[in-house]
C-alpha positions in Angstrom: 12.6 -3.0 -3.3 11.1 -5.3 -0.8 10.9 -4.0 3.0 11.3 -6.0 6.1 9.8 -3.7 9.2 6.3 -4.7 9.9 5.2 -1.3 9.4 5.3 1.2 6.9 4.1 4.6 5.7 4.2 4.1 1.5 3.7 8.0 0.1 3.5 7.9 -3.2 5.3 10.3 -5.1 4.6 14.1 -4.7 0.9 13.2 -5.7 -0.5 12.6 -2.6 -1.3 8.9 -2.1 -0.3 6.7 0.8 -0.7 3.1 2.4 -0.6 2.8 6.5 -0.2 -0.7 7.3 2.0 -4.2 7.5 5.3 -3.5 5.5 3.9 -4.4 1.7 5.7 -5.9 -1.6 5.3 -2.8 -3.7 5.4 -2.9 -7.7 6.1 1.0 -8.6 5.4 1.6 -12.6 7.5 5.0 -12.3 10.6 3.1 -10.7 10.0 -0.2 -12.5 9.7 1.7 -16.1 11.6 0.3 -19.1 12.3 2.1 -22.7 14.3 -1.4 -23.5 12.0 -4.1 -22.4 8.5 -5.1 -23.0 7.2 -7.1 -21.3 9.0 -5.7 -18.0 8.8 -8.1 -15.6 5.2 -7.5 -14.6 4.0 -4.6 -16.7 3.4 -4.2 -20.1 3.1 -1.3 -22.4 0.6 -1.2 -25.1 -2.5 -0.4 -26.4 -6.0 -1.6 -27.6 -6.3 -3.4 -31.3 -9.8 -1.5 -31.6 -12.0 0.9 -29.6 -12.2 -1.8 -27.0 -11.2 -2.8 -23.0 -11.7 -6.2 -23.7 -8.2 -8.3 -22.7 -8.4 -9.8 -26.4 -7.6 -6.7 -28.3 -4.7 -5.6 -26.0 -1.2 -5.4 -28.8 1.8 -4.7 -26.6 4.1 -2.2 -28.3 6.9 -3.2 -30.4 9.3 -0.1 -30.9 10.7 2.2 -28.7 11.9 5.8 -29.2 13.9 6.2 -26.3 14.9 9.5 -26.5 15.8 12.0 -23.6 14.1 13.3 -21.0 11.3 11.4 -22.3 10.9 8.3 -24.5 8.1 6.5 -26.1 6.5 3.1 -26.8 4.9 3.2 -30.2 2.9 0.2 -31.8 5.4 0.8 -35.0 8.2 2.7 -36.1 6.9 5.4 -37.1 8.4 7.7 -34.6 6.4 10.4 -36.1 2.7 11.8 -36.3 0.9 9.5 -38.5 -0.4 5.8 -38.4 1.8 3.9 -35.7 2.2 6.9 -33.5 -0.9 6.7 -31.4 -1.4 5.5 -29.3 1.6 5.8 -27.3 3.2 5.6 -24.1 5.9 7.9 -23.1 7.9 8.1 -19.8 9.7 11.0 -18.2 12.9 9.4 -16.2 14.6 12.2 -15.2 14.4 14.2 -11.5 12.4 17.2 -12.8 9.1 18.3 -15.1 10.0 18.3 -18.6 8.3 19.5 -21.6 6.8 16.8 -24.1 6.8 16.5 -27.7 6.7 20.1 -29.5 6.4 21.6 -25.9 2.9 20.9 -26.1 2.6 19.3 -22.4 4.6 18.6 -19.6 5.0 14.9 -17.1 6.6 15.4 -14.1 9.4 13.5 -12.9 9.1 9.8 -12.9 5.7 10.2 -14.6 4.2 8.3 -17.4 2.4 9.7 -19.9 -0.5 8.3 -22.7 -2.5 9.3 -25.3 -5.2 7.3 -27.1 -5.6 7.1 -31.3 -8.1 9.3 -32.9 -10.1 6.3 -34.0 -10.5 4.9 -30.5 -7.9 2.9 -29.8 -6.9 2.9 -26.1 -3.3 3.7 -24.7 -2.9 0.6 -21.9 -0.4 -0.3 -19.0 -1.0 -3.7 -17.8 0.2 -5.2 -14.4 0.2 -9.0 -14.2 0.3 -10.5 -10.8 3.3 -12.5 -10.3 2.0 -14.6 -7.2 -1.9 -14.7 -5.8 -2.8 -12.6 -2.8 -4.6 -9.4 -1.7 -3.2 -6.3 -3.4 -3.6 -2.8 -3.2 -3.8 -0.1 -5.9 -3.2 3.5 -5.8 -3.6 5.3 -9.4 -3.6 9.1 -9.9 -4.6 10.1 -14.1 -4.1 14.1 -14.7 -4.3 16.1 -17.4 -0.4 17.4 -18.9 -1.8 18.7 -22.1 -1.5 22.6 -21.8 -4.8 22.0 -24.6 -6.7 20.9 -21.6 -6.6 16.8 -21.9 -10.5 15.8 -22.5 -10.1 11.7 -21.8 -11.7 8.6 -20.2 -9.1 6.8 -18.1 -10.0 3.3 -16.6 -8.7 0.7 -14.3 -10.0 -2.8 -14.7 -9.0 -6.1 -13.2 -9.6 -8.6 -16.1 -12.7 -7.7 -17.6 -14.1 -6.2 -14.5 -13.7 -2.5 -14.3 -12.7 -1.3 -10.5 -12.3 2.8 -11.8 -13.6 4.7 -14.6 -13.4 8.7 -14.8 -13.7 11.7 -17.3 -10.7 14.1 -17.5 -11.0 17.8 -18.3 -8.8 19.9 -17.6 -4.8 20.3 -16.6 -3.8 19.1 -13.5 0.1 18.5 -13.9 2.9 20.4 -12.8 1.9 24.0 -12.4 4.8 25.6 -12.5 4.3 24.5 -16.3 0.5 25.4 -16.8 -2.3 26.7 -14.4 -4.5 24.0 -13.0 -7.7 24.4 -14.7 -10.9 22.8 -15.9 -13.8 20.3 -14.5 -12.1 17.2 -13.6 -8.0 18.1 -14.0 -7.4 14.8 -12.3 -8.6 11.7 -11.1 -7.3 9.0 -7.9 -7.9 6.0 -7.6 -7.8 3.7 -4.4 -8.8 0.1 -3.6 -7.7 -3.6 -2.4 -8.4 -6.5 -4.9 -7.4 -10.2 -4.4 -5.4 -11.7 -7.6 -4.3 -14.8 -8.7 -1.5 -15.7 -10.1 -1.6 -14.2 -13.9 -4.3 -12.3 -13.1 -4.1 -8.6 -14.7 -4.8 -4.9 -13.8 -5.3 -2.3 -16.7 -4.5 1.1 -16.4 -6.3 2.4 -20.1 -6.8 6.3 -21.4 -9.3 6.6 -24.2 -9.8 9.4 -26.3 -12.8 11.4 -24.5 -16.3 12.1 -25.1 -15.4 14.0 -27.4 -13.8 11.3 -29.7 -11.0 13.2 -30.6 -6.9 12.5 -29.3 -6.3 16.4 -29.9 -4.2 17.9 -27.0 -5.4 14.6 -24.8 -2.1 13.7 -23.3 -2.6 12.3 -20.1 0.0 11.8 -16.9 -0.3 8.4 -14.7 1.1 7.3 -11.5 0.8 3.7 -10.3 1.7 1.5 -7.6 0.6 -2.2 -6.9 1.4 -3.0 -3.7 1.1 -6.7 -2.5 0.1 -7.5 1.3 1.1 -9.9 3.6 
């Protein structure tokens, strides 16, 4: 979607965010999402090669499960607990809350959803600038594990990291599961300038607690270019 008025209120989602300001070229990962394509257009799904942020060990995923209301990305086929399940990336694309695999949590509409390995590795959306210029970035990680999601989630442009945060806690849909624990959630705001190629990371690791157990964690995202 590309808007032409010179002004524009951008609210983002039922989560709260928004943009006041000249009308902006918005990249939306919810309304951009693809179970079929990867790389799509200018994100990519994936996930970290070893217990590492650095670009080099980012593996975009390979299979998809694209399953209704939500499908996943999976680094293999195996479309079942085990080795080349985690990390994954699942995506809820219909109009309400739905549970997640064995009714264990719950992404609201339009939400995407990650969970690290339980050796480490990282659970990774990437956006790659299509054209240079100022952009903006509105993130929002929350807890959807009804096990209360214990995760480090990150935002990092290249190497250099913009956002980092603990979750602990639910903070989805709570119709689904009371809001509760230290940090349910976690926003992030901020303008960047990005050159062509250039790439944002939106990562969720598996805690302090080095464990994936119950650690599924929800993500909004928007990009919005500027004028």
């Amino acid at each position: 979607m590309r808007v032409a008025s010179t002004v524009l209120l951008v609210v983002l989602g039922s989560w709260g965010l928004a943009y006041s300001g000249p009308a902006p070229l918005p990249y939306d990962l919810s309304a951009d999402f693809s179970l079929q394509h990867n790389p799509n257009q200018v994100w990519q799904y994936g996930y970290s090669e070893t217990n590492s942020l650095d670009p080099s060990q980012f593996r975009l995923d390979k299979n998809t499960d694209p399953a209704q209301p939500i499908g996943f990305w999976h680094p293999d086929t195996n479309h079942g607990p085990g080795p080349g399940y985690y990390p994954y990336i699942a995506y809820n694309d219909s109009a309400k809350t739905e549970y997640g695999s064995s009714n264990g949590w719950a992404a609201r509409a339009g939400q995407v959803a990650m969970e690290a390995s339980n050796t480490g590795q990282y659970s990774l959306v990437r956006f790659v600038a299509p054209v240079p210029g100022t952009y903006r970035i509105e993130a929002r990680f929350e807890g959807i594990h009804f096990g209360l999601s214990t995760t480090d989630v990150h935002v990092l442009h290249n190497t250099v990291s913009l956002f980092a945060a603990e979750i602990a806690g639910y903070g989805g849909d709570p119709a689904f599961h009371k809001v509760e624990g230290a940090n349910p959630a976690a926003t992030y705001s901020g303008k960047v300038k990005l050159k062509q190629g250039d790439i944002l990371t939106f990562a969720v690791g598996y805690g302090k607690n080095k464990t994936h157990y119950g650690d599924t964690t929800g993500l909004f995202a928007r990009v919005v270019r500027l004028p």
